[in-house]
N, CA, C and O atoms as a GROMACS GRO file, in nm:
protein
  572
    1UNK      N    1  10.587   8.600  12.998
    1UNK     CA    2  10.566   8.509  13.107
    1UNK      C    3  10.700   8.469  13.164
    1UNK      O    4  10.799   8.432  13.100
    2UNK      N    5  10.690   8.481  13.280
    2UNK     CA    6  10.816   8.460  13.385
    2UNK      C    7  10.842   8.299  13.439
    2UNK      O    8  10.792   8.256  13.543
    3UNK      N    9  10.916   8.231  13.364
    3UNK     CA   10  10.881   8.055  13.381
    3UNK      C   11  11.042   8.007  13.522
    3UNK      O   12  11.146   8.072  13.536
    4UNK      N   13  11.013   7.915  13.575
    4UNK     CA   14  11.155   7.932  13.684
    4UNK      C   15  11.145   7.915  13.818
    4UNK      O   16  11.210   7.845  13.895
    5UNK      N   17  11.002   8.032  13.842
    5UNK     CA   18  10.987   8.083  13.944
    5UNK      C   19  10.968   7.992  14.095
    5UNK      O   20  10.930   7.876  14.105
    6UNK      N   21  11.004   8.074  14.191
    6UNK     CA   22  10.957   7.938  14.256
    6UNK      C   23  10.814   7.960  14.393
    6UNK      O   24  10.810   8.028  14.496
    7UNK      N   25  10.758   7.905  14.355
    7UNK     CA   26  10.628   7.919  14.457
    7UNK      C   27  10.647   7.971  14.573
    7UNK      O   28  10.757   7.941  14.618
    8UNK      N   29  10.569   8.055  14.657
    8UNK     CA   30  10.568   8.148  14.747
    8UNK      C   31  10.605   8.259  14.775
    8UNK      O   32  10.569   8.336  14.863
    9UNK      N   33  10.726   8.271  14.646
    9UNK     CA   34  10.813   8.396  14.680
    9UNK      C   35  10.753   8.460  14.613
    9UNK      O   36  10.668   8.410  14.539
   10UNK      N   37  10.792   8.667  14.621
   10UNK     CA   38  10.734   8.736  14.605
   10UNK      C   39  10.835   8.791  14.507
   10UNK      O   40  10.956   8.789  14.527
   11UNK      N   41  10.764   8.849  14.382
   11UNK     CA   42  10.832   8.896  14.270
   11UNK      C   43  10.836   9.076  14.237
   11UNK      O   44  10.742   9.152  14.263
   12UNK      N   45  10.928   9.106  14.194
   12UNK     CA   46  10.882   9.236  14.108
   12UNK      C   47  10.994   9.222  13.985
   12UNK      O   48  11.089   9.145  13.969
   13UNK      N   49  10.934   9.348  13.892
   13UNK     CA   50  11.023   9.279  13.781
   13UNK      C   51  11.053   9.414  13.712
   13UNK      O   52  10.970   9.505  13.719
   14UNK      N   53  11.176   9.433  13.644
   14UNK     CA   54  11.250   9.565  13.604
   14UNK      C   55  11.209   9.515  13.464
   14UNK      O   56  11.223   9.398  13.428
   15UNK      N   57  11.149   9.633  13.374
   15UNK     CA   58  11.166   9.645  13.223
   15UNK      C   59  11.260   9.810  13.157
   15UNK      O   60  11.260   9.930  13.184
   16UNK      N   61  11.326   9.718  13.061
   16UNK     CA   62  11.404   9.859  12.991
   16UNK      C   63  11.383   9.870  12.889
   16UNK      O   64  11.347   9.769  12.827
   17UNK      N   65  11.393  10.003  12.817
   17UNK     CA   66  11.352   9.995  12.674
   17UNK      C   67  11.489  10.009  12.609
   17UNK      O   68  11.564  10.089  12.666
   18UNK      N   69  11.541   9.941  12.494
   18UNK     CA   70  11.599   9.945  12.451
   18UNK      C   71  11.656   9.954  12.274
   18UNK      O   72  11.643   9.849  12.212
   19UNK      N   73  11.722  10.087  12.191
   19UNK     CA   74  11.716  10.099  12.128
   19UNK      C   75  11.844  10.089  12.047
   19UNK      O   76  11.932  10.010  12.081
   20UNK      N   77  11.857  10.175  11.931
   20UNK     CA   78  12.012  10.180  11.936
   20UNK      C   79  12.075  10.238  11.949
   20UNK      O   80  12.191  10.224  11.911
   21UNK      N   81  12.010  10.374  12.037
   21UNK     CA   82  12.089  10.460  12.144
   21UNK      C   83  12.153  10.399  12.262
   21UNK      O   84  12.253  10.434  12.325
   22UNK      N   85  12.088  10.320  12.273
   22UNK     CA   86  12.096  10.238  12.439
   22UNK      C   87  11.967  10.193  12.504
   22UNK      O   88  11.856  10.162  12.461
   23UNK      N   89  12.029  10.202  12.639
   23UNK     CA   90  11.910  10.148  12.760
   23UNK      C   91  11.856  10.288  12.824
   23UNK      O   92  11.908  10.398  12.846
   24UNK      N   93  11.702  10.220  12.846
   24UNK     CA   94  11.658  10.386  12.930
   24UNK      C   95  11.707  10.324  13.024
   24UNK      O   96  11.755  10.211  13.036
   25UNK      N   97  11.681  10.460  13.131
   25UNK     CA   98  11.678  10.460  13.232
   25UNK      C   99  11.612  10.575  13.311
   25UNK      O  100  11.631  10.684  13.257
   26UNK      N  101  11.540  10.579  13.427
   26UNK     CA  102  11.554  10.415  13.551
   26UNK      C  103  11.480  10.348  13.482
   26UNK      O  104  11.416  10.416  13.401
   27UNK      N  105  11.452  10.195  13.481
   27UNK     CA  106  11.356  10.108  13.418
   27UNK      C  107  11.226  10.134  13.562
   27UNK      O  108  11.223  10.161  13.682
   28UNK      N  109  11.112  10.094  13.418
   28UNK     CA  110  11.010  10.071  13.496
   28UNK      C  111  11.012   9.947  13.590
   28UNK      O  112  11.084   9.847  13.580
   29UNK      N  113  10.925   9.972  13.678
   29UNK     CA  114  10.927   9.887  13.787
   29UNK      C  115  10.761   9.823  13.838
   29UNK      O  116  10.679   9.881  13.909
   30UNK      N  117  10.752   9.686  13.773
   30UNK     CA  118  10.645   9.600  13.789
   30UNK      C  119  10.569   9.656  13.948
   30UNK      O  120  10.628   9.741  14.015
   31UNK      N  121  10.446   9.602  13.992
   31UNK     CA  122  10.378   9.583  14.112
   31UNK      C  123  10.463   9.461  14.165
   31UNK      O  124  10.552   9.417  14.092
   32UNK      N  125  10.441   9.402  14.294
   32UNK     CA  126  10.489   9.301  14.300
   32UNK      C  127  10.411   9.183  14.314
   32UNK      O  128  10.305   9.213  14.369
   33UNK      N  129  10.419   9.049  14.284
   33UNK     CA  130  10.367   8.949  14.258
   33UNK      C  131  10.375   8.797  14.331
   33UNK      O  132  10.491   8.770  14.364
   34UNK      N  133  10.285   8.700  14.360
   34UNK     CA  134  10.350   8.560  14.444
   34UNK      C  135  10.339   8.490  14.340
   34UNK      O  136  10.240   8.476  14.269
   35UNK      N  137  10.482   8.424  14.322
   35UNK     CA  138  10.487   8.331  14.243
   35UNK      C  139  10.348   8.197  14.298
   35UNK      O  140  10.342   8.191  14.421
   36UNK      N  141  10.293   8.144  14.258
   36UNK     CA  142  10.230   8.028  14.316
   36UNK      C  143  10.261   7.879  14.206
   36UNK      O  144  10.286   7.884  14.086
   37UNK      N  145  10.253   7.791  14.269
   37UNK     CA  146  10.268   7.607  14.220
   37UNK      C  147  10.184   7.519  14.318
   37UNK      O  148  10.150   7.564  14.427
   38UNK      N  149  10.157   7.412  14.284
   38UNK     CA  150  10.033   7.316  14.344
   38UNK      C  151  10.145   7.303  14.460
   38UNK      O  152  10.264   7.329  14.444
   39UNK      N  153  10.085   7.257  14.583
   39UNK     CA  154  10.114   7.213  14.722
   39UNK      C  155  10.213   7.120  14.674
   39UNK      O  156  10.229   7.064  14.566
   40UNK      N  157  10.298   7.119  14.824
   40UNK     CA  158  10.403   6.989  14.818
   40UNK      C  159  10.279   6.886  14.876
   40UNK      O  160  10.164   6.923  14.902
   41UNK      N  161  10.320   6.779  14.885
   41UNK     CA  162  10.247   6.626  14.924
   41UNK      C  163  10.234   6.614  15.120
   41UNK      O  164  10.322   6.609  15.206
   42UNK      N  165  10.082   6.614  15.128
   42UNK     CA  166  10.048   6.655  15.269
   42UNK      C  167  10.107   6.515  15.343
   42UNK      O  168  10.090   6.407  15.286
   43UNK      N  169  10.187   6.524  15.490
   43UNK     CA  170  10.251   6.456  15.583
   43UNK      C  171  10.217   6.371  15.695
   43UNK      O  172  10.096   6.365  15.719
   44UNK      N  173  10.276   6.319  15.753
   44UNK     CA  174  10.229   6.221  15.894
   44UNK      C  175  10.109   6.179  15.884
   44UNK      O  176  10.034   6.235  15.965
   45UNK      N  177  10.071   6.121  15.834
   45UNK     CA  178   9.907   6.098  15.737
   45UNK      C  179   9.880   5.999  15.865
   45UNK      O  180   9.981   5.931  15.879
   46UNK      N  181   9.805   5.974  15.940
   46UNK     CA  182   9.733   5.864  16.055
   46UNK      C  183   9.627   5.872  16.027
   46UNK      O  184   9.562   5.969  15.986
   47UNK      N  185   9.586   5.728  16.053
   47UNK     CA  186   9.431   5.662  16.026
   47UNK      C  187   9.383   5.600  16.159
   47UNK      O  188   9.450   5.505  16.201
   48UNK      N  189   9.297   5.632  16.217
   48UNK     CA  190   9.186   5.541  16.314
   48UNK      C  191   9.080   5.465  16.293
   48UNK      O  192   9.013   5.492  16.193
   49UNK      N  193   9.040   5.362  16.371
   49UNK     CA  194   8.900   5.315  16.324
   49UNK      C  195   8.783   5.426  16.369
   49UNK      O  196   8.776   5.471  16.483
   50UNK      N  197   8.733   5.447  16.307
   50UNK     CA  198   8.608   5.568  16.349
   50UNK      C  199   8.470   5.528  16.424
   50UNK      O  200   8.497   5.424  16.484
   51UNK      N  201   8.351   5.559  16.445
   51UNK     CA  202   8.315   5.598  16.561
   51UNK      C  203   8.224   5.467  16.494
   51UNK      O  204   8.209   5.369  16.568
   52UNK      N  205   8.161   5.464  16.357
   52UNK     CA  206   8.132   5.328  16.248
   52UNK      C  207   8.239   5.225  16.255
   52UNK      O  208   8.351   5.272  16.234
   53UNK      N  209   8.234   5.125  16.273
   53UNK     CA  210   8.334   5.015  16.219
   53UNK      C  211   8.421   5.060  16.118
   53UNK      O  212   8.542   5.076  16.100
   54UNK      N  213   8.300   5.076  16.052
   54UNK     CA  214   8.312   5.021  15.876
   54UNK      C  215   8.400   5.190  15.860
   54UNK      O  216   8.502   5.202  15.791
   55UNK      N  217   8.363   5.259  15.905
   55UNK     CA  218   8.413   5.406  15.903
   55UNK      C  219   8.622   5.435  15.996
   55UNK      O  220   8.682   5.398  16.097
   56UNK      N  221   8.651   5.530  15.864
   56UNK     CA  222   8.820   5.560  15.947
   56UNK      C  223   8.810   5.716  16.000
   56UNK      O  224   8.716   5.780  15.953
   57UNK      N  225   8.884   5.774  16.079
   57UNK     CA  226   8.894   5.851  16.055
   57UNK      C  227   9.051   5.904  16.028
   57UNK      O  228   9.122   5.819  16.083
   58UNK      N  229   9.123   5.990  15.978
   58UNK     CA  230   9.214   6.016  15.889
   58UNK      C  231   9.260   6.204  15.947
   58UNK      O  232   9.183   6.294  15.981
   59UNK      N  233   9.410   6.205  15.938
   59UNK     CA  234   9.453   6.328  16.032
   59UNK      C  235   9.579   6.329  15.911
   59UNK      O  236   9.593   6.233  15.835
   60UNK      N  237   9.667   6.453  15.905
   60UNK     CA  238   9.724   6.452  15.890
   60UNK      C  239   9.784   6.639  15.868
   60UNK      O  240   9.705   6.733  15.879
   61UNK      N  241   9.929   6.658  15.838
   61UNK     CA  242  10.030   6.806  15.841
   61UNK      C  243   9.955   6.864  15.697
   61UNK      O  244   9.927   6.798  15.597
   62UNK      N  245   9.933   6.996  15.719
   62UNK     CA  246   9.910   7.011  15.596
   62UNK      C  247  10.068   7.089  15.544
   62UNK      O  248  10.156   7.140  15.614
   63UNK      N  249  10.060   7.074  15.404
   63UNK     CA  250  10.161   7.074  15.359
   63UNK      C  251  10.241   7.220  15.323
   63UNK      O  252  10.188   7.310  15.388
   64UNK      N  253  10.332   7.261  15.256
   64UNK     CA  254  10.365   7.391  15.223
   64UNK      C  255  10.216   7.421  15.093
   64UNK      O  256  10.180   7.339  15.009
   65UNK      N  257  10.181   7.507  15.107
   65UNK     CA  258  10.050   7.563  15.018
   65UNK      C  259  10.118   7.589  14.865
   65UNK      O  260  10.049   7.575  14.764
   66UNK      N  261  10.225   7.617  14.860
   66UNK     CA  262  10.276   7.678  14.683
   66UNK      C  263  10.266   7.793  14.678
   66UNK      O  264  10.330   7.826  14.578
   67UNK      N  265  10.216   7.897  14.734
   67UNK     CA  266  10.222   8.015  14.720
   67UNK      C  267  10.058   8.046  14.693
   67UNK      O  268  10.045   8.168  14.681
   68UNK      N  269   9.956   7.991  14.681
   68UNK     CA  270   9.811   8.017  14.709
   68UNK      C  271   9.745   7.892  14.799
   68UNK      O  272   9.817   7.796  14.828
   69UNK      N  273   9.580   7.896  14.850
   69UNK     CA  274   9.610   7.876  14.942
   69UNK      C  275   9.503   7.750  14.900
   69UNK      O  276   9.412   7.745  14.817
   70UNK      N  277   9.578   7.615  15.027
   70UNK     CA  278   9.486   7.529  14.973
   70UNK      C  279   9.351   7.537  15.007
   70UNK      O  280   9.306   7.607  15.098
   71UNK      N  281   9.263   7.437  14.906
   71UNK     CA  282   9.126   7.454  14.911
   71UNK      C  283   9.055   7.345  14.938
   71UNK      O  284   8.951   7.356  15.004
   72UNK      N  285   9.094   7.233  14.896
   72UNK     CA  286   9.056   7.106  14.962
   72UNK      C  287   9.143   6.980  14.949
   72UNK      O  288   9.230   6.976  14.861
   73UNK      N  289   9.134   6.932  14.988
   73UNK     CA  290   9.224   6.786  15.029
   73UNK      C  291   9.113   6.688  15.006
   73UNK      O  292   8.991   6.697  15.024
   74UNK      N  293   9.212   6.564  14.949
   74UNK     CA  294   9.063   6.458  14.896
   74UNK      C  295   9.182   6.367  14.953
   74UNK      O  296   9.302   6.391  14.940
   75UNK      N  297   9.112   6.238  15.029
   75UNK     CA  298   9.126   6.115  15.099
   75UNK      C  299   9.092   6.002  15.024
   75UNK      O  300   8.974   6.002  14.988
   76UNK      N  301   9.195   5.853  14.972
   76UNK     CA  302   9.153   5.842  14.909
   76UNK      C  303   9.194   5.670  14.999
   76UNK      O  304   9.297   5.679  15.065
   77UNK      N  305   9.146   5.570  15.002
   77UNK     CA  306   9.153   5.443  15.040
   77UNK      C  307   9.248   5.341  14.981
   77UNK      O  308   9.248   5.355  14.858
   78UNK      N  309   9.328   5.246  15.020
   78UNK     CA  310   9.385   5.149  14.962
   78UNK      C  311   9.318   5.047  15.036
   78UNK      O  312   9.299   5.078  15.154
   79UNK      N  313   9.282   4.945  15.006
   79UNK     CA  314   9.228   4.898  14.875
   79UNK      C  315   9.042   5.018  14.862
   79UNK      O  316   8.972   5.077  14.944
   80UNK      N  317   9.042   4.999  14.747
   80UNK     CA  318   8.862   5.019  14.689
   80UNK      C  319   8.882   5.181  14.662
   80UNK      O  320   8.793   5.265  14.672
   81UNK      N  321   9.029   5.206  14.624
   81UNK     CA  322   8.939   5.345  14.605
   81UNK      C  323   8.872   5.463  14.649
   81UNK      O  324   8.869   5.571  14.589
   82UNK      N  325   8.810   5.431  14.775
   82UNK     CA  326   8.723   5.514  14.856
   82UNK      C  327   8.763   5.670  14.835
   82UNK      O  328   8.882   5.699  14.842
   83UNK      N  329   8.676   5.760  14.813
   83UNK     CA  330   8.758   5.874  14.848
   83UNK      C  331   8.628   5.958  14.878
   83UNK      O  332   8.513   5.943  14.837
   84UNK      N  333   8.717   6.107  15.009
   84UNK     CA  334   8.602   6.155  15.010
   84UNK      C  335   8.703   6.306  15.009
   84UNK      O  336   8.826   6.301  15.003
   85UNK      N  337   8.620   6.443  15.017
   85UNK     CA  338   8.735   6.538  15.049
   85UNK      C  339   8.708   6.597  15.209
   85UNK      O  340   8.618   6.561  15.285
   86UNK      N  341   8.779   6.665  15.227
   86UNK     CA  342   8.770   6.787  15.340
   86UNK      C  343   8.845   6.915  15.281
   86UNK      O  344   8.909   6.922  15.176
   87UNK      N  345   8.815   7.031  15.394
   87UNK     CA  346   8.871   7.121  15.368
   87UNK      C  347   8.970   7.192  15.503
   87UNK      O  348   9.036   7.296  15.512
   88UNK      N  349   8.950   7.107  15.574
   88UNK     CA  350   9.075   7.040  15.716
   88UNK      C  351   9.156   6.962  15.689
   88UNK      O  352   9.166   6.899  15.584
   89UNK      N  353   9.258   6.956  15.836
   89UNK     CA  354   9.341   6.852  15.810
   89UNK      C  355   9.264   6.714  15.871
   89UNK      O  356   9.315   6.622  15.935
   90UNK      N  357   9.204   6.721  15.854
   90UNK     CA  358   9.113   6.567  15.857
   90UNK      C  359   9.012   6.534  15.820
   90UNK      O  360   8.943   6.620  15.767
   91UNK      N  361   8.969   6.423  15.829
   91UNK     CA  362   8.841   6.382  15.727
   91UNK      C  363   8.802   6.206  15.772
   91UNK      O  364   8.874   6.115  15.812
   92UNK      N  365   8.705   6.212  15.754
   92UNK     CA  366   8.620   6.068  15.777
   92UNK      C  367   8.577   6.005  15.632
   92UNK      O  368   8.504   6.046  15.542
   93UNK      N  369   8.665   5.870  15.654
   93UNK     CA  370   8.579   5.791  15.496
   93UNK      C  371   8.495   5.646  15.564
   93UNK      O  372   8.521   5.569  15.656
   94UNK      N  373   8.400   5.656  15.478
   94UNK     CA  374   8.284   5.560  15.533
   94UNK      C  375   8.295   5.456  15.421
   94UNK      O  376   8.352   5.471  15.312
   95UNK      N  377   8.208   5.310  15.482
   95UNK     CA  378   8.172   5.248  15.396
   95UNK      C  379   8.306   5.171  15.361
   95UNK      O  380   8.344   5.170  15.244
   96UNK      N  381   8.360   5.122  15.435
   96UNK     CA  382   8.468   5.020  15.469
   96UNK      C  383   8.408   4.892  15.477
   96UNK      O  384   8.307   4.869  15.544
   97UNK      N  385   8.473   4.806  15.406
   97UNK     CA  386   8.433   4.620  15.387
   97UNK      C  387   8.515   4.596  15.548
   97UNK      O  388   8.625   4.640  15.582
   98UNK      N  389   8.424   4.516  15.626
   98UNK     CA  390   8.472   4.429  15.749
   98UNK      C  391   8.550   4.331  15.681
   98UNK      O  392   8.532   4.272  15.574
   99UNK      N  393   8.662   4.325  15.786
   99UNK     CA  394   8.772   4.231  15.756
   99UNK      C  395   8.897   4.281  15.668
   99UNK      O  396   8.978   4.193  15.640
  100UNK      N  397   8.917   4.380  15.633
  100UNK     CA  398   8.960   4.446  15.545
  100UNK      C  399   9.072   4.539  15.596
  100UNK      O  400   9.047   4.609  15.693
  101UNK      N  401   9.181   4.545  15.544
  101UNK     CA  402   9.302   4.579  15.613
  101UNK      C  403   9.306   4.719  15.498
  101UNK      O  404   9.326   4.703  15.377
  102UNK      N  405   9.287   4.840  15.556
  102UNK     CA  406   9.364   4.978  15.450
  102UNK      C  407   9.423   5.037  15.491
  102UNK      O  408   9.447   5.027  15.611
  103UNK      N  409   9.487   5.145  15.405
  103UNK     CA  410   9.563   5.247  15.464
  103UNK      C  411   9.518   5.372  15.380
  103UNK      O  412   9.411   5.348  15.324
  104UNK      N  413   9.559   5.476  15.358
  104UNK     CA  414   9.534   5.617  15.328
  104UNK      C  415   9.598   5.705  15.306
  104UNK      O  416   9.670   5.752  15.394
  105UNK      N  417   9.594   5.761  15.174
  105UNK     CA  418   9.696   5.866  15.162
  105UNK      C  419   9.602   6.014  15.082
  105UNK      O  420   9.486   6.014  15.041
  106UNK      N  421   9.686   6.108  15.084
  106UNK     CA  422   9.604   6.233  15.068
  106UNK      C  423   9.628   6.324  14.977
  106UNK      O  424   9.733   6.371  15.020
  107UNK      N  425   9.610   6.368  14.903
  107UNK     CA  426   9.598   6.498  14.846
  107UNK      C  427   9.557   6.631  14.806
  107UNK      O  428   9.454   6.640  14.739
  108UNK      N  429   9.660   6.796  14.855
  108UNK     CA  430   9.630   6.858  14.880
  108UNK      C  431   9.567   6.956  14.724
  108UNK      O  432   9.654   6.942  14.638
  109UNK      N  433   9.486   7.017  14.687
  109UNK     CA  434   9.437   7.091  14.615
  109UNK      C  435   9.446   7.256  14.603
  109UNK      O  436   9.353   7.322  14.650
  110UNK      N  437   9.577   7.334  14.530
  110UNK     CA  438   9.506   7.498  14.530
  110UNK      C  439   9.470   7.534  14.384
  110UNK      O  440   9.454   7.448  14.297
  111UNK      N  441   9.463   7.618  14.370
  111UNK     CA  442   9.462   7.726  14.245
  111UNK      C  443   9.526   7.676  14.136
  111UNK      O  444   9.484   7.649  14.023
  112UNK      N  445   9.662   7.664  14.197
  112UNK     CA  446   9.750   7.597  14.107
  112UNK      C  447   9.760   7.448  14.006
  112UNK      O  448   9.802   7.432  13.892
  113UNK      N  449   9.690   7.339  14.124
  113UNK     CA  450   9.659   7.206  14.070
  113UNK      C  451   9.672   7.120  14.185
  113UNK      O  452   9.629   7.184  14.281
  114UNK      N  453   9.712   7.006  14.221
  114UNK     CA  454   9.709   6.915  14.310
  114UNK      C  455   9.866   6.860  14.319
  114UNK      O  456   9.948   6.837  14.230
  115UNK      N  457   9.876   6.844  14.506
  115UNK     CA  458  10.005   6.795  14.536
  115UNK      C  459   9.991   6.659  14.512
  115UNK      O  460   9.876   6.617  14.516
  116UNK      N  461  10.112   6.551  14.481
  116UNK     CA  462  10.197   6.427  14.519
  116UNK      C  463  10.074   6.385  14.586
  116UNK      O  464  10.000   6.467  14.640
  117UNK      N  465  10.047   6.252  14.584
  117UNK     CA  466   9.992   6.141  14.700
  117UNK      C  467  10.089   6.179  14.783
  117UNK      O  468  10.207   6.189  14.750
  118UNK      N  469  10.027   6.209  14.934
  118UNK     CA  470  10.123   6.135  15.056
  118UNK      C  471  10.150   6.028  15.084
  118UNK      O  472  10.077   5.932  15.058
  119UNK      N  473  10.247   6.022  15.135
  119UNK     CA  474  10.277   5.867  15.223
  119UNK      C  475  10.166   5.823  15.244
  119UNK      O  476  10.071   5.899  15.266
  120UNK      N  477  10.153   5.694  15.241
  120UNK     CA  478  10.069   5.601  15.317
  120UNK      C  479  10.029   5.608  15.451
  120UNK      O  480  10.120   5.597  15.533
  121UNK      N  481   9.930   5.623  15.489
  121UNK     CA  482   9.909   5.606  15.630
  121UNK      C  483   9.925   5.477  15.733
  121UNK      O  484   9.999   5.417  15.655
  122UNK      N  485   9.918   5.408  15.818
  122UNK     CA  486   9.964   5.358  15.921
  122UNK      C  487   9.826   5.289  15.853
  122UNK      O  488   9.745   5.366  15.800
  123UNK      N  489   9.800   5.144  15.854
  123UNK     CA  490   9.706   5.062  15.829
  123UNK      C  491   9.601   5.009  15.968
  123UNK      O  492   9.642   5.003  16.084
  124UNK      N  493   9.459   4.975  15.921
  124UNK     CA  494   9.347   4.959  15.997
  124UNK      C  495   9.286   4.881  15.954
  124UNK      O  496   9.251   4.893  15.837
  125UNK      N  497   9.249   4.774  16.025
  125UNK     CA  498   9.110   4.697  15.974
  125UNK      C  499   8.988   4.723  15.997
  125UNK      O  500   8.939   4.715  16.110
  126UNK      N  501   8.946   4.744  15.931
  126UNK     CA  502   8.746   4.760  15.937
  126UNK      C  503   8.691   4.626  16.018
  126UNK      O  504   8.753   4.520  16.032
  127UNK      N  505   8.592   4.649  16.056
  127UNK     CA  506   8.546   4.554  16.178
  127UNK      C  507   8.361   4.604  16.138
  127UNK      O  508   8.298   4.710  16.140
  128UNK      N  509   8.323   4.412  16.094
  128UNK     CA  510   8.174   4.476  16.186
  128UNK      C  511   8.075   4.388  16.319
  128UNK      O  512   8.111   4.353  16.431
  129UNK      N  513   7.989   4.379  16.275
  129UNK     CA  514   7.940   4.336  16.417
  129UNK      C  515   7.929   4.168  16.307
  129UNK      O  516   7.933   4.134  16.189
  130UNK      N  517   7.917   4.124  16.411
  130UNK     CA  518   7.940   3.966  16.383
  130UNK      C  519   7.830   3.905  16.340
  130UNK      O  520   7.725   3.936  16.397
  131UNK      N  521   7.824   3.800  16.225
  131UNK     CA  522   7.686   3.715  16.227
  131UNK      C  523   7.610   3.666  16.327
  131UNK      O  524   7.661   3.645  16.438
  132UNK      N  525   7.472   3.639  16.301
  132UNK     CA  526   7.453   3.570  16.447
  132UNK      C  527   7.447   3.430  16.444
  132UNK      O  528   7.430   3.378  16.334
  133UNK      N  529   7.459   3.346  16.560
  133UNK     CA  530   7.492   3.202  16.569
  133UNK      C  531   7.374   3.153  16.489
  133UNK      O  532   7.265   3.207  16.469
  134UNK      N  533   7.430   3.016  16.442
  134UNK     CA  534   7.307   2.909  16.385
  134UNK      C  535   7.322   2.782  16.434
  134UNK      O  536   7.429   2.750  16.486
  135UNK      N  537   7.215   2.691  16.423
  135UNK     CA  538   7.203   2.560  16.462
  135UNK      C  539   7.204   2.575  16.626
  135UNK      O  540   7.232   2.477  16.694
  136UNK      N  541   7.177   2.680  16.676
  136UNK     CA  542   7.185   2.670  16.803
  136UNK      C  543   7.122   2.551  16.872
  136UNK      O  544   7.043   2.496  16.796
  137UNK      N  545   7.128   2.498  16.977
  137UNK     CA  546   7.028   2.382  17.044
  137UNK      C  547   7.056   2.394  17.186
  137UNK      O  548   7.161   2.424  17.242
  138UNK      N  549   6.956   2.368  17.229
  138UNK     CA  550   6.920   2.382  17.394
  138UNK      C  551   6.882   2.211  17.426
  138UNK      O  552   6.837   2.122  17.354
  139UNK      N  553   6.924   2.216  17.576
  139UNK     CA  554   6.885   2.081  17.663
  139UNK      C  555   6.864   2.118  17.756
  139UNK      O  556   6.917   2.221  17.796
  140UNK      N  557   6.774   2.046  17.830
  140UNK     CA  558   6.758   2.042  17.963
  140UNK      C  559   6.868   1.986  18.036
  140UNK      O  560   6.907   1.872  18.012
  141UNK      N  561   6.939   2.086  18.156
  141UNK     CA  562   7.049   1.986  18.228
  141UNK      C  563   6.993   1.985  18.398
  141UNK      O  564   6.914   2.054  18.462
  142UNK      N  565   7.081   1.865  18.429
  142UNK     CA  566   7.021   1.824  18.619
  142UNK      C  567   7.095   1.859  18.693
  142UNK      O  568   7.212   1.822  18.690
  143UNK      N  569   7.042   1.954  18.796
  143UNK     CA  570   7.103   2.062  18.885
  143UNK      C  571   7.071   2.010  19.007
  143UNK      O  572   7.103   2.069  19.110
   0.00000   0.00000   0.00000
């Protein structure tokens, strides 16, 4: 096993046999190979309020892949946790508390394992529709 390597690049690899005559030669010569490693940490991460209040929607760069290719990206909420995935660079998370200030960061998924949290995204408050009035009271007025 070839440990070092660095993701994306493309490998081939020389073996010699060696005795106590010496080295053969020419050495055999491997197929060639992509090194692969989990994604770097996906970028410019932006959040909107979505088309729901309570709902964001979420954009962001996808990142260098590692040398295989990514497969999904999971979105994950500050505060509560929330998370949902995509397999774009964007994604919608639902089910946002009104009044509630978050932000969002992401992570990309290949073969390899999972990139870094991104940066934080640019923060949003959830919004919903308002209680309705109480104690209301009506009068007659003189016109």
């Amino acid at each position: 096993m070839a440990v070092g390597l660095t993701g994306g690049t493309v490998y081939t690899f020389k073996v010699y046999a060696i005795n106590a005559v010496g080295q053969s030669y020419p050495p055999a010569q491997s197929n060639s190979i992509t090194a692969t490693t989990y994604p770097s940490a996906p970028s410019n991460v932006n959040a909107s309020i979505g088309v729901l209040s309570t709902s964001a929607n979420i954009s962001w760069t996808a990142p260098f892949d590692g040398g295989t290719p990514i497969t999904s990206y999971t979105i994950t909420s500050i505060p509560g946790n929330i998370t949902t995935t995509s397999t774009t660079t964007s994604g919608t998370i639902t089910g946002l508390t009104g009044g509630t200030v978050y932000t969002f960061t992401v992570v990309a998924t290949n073969a390899a394992g999972n990139s870094p949290n991104s940066s934080a995204s640019n923060s949003i408050t959830a919004i919903t529709v308002p209680t309705a009035p109480s104690n209301v009271n009506a009068s007659i007025g003189v016109s």
